[in-house]
Structure formats: C-alpha cells, structure tokens
N, C-alpha and C positions, 0 to 999 in steps of 0.2 A: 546638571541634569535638566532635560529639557521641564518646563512651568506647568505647561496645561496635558491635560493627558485626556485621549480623545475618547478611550475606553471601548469597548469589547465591540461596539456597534458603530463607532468614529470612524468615519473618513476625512481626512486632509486634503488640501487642495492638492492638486498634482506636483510633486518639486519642491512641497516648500520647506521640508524639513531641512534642505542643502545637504544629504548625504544620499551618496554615490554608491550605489550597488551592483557587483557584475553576479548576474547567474550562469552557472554552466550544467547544461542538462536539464531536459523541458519533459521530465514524467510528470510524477502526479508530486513529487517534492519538490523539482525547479516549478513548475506551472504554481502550486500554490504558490511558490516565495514569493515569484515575481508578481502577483495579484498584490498578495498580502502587503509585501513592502512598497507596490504603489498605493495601497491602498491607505499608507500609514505617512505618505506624503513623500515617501524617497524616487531618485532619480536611478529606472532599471534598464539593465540592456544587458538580456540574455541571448545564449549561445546554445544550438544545436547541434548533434554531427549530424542526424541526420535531414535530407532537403526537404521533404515535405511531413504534412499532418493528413492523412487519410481517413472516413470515416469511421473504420470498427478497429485498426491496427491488425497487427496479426503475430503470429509465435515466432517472430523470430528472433532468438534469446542470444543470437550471437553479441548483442551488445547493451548494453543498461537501458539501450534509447527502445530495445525493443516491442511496446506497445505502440508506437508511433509509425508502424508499417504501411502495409499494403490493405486494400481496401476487402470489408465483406469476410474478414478471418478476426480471429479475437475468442479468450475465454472469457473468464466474468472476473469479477471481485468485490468481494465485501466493504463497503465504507460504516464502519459502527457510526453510532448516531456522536458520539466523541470528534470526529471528521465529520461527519455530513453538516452537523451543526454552523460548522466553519465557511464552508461554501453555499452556507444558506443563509447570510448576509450578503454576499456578493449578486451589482447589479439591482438592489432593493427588490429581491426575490428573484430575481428572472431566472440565474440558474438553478436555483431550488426548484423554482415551478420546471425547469425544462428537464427534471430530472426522476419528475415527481412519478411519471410514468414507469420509472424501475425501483420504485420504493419496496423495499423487503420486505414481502408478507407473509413466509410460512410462522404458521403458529407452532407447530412441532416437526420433528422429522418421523417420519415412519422407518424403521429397522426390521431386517429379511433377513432369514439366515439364507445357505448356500440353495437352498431347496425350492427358496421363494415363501416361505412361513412366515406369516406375520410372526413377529418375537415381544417386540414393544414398543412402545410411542414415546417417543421422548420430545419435553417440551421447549420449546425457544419463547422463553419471555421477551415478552415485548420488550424494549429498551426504551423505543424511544422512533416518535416519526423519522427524524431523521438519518434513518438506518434504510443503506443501498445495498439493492445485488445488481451491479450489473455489467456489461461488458467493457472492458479493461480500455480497448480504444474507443468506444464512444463518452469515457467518463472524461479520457484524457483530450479528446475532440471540443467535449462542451467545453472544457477549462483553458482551453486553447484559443476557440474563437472568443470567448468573454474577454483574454489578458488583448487580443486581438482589438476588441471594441473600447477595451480603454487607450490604446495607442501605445503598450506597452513595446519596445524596443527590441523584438527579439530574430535573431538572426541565424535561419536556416543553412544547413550544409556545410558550417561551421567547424572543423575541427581544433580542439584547444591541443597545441604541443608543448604547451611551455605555464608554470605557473610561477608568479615571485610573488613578495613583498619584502617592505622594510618595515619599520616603524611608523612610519607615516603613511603608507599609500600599500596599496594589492595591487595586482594583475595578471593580465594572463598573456599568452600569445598565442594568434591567431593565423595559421597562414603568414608567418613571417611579419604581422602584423601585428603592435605592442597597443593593447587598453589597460587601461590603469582605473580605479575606482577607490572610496574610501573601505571597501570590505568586497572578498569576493566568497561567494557561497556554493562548497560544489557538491552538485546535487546529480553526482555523474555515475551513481546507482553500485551494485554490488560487485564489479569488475573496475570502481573506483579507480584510475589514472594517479587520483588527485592523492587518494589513501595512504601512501609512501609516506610524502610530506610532511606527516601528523606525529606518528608515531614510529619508534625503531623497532616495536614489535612486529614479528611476523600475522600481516595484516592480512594477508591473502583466504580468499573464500576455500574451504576446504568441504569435503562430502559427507553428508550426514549419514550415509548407511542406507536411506530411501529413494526412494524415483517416483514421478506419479506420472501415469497417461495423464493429458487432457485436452479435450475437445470441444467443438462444438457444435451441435447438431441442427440441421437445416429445419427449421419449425413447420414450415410448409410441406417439405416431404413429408413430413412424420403427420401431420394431419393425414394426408393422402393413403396410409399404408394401416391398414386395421388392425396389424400386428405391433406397431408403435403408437399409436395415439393416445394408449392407455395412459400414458405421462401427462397426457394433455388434460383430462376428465377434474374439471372444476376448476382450472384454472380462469372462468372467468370471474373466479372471488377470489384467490388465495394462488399462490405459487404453488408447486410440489417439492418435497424434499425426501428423496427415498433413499436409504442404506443398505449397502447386501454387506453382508459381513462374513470373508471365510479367515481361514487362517492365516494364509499368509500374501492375503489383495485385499481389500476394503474397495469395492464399485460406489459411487457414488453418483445418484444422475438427480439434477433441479433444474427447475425451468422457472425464466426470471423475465420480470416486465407482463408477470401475467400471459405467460404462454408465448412470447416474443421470441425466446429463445431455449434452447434447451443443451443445459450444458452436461457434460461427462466425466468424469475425475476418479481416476483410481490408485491409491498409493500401494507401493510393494516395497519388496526389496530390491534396492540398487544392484544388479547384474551386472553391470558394465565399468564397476570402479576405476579399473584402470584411465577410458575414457576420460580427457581433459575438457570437452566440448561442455557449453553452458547447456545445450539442448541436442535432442537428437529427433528428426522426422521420422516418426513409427508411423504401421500401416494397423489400421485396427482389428485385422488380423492376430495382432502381437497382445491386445489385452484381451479376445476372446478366445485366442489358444492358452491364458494365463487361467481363463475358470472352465474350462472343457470338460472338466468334469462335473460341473455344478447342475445341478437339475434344472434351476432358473435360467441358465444359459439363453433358452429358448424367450424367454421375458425378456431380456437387458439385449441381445444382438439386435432386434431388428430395427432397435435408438441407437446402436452405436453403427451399425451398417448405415445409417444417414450421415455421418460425419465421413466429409470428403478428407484422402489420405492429405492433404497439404495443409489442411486442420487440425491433424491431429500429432503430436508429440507426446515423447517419456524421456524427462527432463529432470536429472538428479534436484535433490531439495540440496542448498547448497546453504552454507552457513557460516559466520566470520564472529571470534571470540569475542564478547564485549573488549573496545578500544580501550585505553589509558589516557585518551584525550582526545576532544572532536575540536581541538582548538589550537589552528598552529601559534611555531615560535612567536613570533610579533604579535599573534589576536589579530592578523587582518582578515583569515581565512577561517571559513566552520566547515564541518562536516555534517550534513542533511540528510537523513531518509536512509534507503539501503545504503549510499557511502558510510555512514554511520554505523546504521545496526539495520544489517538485513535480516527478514522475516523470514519463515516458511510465507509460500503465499495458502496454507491451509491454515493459516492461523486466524485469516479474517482482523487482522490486527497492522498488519503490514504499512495502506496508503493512507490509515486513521491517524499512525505515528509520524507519518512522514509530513504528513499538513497537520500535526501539531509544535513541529518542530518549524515550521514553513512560519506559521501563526505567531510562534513563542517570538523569534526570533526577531520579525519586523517589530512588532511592540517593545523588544528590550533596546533598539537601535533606536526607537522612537521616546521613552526614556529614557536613556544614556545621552544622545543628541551626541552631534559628531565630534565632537572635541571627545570622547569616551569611547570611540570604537570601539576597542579592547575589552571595556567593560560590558560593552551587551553581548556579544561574543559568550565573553566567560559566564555573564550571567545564564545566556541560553543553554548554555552547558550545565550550570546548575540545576537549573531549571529542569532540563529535559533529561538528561544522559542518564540518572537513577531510573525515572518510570518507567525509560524504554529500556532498559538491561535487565531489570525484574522481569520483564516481559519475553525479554530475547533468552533470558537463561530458564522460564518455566515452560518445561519441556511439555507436558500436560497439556500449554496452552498454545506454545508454541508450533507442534508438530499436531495440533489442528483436533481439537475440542468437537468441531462440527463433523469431521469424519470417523471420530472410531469413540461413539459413548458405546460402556461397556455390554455386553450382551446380560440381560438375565439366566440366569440357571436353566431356567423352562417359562416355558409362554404363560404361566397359572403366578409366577414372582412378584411381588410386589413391591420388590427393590428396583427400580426403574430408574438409573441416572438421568438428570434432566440433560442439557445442555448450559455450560452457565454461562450465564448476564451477567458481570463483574460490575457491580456500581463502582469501583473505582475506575474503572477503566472506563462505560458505557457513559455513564451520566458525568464523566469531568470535562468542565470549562475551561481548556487553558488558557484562553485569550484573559478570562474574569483569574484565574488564577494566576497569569504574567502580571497583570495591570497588582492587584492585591498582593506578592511578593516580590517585586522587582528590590522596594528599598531594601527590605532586610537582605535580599539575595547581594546586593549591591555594598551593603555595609559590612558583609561577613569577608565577601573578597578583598576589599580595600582592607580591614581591619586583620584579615590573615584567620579570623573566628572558623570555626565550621556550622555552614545550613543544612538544615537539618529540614529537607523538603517531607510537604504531609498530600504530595497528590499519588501516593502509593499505598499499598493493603497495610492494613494493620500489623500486620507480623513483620512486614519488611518484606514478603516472597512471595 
C-alpha cells in the first residue's frame, strides 16, 4: 500500500506515483479521470474518437463522444454540488472561478397547468454553492482546456478497435497501433464498445418508454421579441425555472448563466420505439403540435420558435440494467460513468456520478500503488457501484425529480411537493470518503469479508 496519502486537496508531482493509466473517451467521465489521476501523480494518455473539442458541443447523440461536437449548439446539465465540489480543487480554483458564472440559482420552480395557471411553487433548496446548470459543451470545453494546461496526453481522432489485458498489463488498439498501460479506464459512455468485456449479461442500452425534446434557445433573440422575453424578467438575480404540466408532455423551459442561455425540455411518451437511432433531429413544430391544444401554447411558442431546427432534438431516454461487475477478468480494466450506469440526463445526477467514480478511482490507485492494480479497481467498485445503482434503480429520482413534482389538487392545496435535495447524495465527499474507507474496503476484498458501504440512504433505496 502506498505510505503517505495526499488526501481530498493533494496534488503529487506529476509521474511520480509510476502507475500508467490509458483513458478511452474524453466526456465529462474520461475528462475527469484523466485530471483526477494526474492529479494523484499517475502517468495518463487519453484517447478520443472524436478530432476536435469545440466551444458549446452540440446534439449529436450518434456517439458517447457526443457533447464534444460542433460549435454554438449544446443543451445544459446539472452538476449537483457532489461533482462541482470535485472540480473545484482543480487548478487552485481557476476552474471553479471560470465556472462560477453558470452557478445554479433558482430557488424554486414555478409549476403551470395546461392553461398557463399558476398551480404552485415548488422549492429547490439550496445544496450547496457548488451546484452547476450549464451547457453540456462549455462544461466539457473548460475540463478539456485545464487537462490541456496540465500537459495531459490526450489524443484526438483516435479510434479504439481492440481492447486486451493479462495479469500484468492493459491495453488497447489504436489504428493498428498497440498501447499498453498498468490499468485502462473506459469512459466510452452508454453505446459502451468496451461493455461486452465485463460482463455476459445482456449489457445493451434498451428504451425506457420516454423521449424528451430538447433545445436550446437563442437568448439574444428572445430578448428582441416582446412575446418571449417574459423568461428573461429577473434574471439579473436568480435563473427562471418554469413547469407546464399536461397529461401526457411535461414542457419545461430554464434559463441558466443568469439569462445566458435559455434552454427547453419536454418529456413524453416514446412514439417511435421501434427506432434504433440514439437521437432523432425534430423540427419544433413536433413539440408545439404535441400541446395544440393547450391554451398556454401562445406563452411557451414564441421561446421555442427561437430554437434553430439543428438545435433541436427528441431523443428516446435510454437506459442499461445495473452491471454484475464494472471490473474485468484480470482487474486491469474499470468501467466509468454512463459505460457503467447511465442516467436519464433529467435526473441531474448523471456527470455528478460519473466524476465521482473519475475521483473514487484515482485515489484508490493511489492507495493501492501499483504492485495492487487489481485491488483499487475492485476497491472502486466497492466503493462506487452500490451508491450509483441505488440511484440508477430509483425511478422517482431517476426519470427526473426536477421535471414532473406532483401537481396539487387545486391552486388553494397546501400539499405542495418540494423538489428534493438528498443530503446523501448533495452533501457526499467521495474523495474524503475514498481516503477514510479505502483500508477496510481493501481488507474485506483480500479477506473475502463483505463491506458494507454507508455513503448511501438509510433504508438502503
């Protein structure tokens, strides 16, 4: 076991741990690893397929690497203060400060029935500063140029066709080209490559029953147009979060960065099951002929008529059973982030877990030290695999808490769901919780014992 242990806020010199790590897949779960395990003193050299990192990304969901696109397109996503926490070490604040600009601020959401009636206010407690809303390619942009400014090794247009290991060593192949490392981490999202390798369960993402439009709307149009800018009024304190709620679409429009951007989201029912496609280009047409009948209509089109059709998408929510192991035969190989356990992304929970597993991971390699590969592996999987399967299996929290709290009876009710802030989930440290159970995590494996992890709800669900 490695002696000294650098703890939650430690950096190591660059290299010196002498353990070799390849990433494959540069979203928000390759981009943390590779931060995280230089940050923890390992030698990284990640792999992309796709060739460049543009500023905002954009929908194109034909691949894992899809926020990593084309410039000035992009929706948003939630980083709970759990995740933000994490990249708010990196740099000695510089990405936290450069981030600081889309920090999360509504205090509640407002809820509209079909007709546009106020129904009730439902609250979003505060968590925690470190709680993000913002757009999907600018978060994965800042994470990109920082691994950038540490001289992180990572290598564009890169396609992985081959993955091995033995006992002793990983790798992958590259273009008929063979890297080898002491562990490789693949972080190659929920259309997984890598997935096979793990388990003989059928691993494949299947459809949840749902689809959501989503967009993103041009802020500067919408100022310009009297009929849209009502989204905008007050955001120079507070974000907007507004909910229309019919029976069978939920609209959902917020505007994040303080008025920066204004995004669009509506779940329904999946139409198109048959459909094997990760996503489909809709014309926003296709969600305002979905409420045509709604007497609000006339309030929510003339913020969704700003969203250009190459913006906008309805994109089944797709979903893969908790694994049986995120750790292959040898322990030279983990599985990361959606290869693991992909989210709804209306769960808000999604790139929190994927950069804890990012986090968990470098520290248990940096504990274990490399004569133990195998054992931080497994550790991470102790570590991690419960909190995030409690999370992938509650459906409640899963299929998106912040889109459908329940409507009151009538607008006079005083049963008003809030929106909930899980302190186990909001307020955990995994980095302070790796560092403080690594041994026992480490002694129950060797000993063959069962750990019995406590960074999950009280009931176990």
């Amino acid at each position: 076991m490695a002696p000294d242990r650098l703890g939650p806020e430690g950096t190591a010199r660059p290299n010196s741990s002498g353990i070799s790590v390849i990433v494959v897949g540069l979203g928000i779960a390759g981009l943390t690893a590779a931060i995280e395990c230089h940050r923890k003193g390992h030698s990284v050299i990640a792999f992309e397929r796709m060739k460049d990192v543009e500023p905002f990304g954009e929908f194109g969901f034909e691949s894992p690497y899809w926020l990593l696109r084309q410039p000035s397109k992009g929706d948003s996503i939630i980083i709970g203060s759990n995740g933000g926490r994490i990249f708010g070490k990196w740099g000695r604040g510089e990405v936290r400060n450069a981030m600081q600009a889309w920090r999360y601020t509504p205090t509640h959401a407002d809820i509209y029935d079909t007709a546009g009636r106020f129904m009730a206010q439902s609250e979003i407690p505060k968590a925690a500063d470190d709680m993000y809303f913002t757009l999907r390619g600018r978060l994965a942009k800042t994470f990109y140029e920082h691994a950038q400014s540490l001289g992180i090794d990572m290598r564009m247009g890169s396609k992985v066709t081959e993955f091995w290991e033995d006992s002793n060593r990983a790798g992958i192949v590259v273009e008929g080209e063979r890297f080898e490392a002491d562990c490789v981490i693949c972080a190659d999202g929920i259309h997984s490559k890598s997935r096979s390798l793990f388990t003989s369960l059928n691993a494949q993402p299947f459809r949840s029953g749902f689809s959501i439009f989503r967009g993103k709307a041009d802020a500067n149009a919408i100022i310009a147009d009297p009929d849209a800018k009502w989204i905008l009024d007050q955001t120079e304190n507070t974000d907007q979060f507004k909910v229309f709620l019919g029976k069978e679409i939920c609209v959902v429009i917020i505007t994040c960065g303080l008025g920066r951007a204004v995004v669009c989201s509506a779940m329904h029912r999946d139409l198109n099951e048959a459909e094997q496609s990760w996503s489909t280009h809709a014309n926003p047409d296709d969600l305002l002929d979905a409420i045509k009948d709604w007497p609000c209509r006339r309030q929510i089109e003339p913020i969704v008529r700003k969203i250009s059709e190459d913006q906008f998408i309805d994109y089944p929510l797709l979903t893969v059973s908790p694994l049986d192991t995120w750790v292959s035969q040898h322990g030279r190989m983990i599985l990361i982030g959606d290869a693991a356990h992909p989210f709804f992304p209306t769960s808000g929970q999604g790139g929190a877990q994927a950069m804890e597993d990012a986090a968990v991971l470098a520290i248990c390699l940096e504990l274990a030290g490399k004569g133990n590969i195998p054992l931080a592996l497994h550790a991470t999987e102790k570590i991690r695999k419960s909190r995030a399967s409690v999370l992938q299996l509650n459906r409640t929290y899963s299929e998106g808490v912040q889109l459908a709290p329940a409507l009151p009876k009538s607008k006079d009710s005083m049963s008003v769901p809030n929106v909930p802030v899980m302190d186990w989930i909001w307020h955990h440290c995994c980095q302070s919780y790796a560092y403080d159970e690594f041994d026992k995590v480490a002694e129950a494996i060797q000993s063959g014992s069962e750990y019995i992890p406590h960074n999950l709800p009280e009931d176990g669900t």
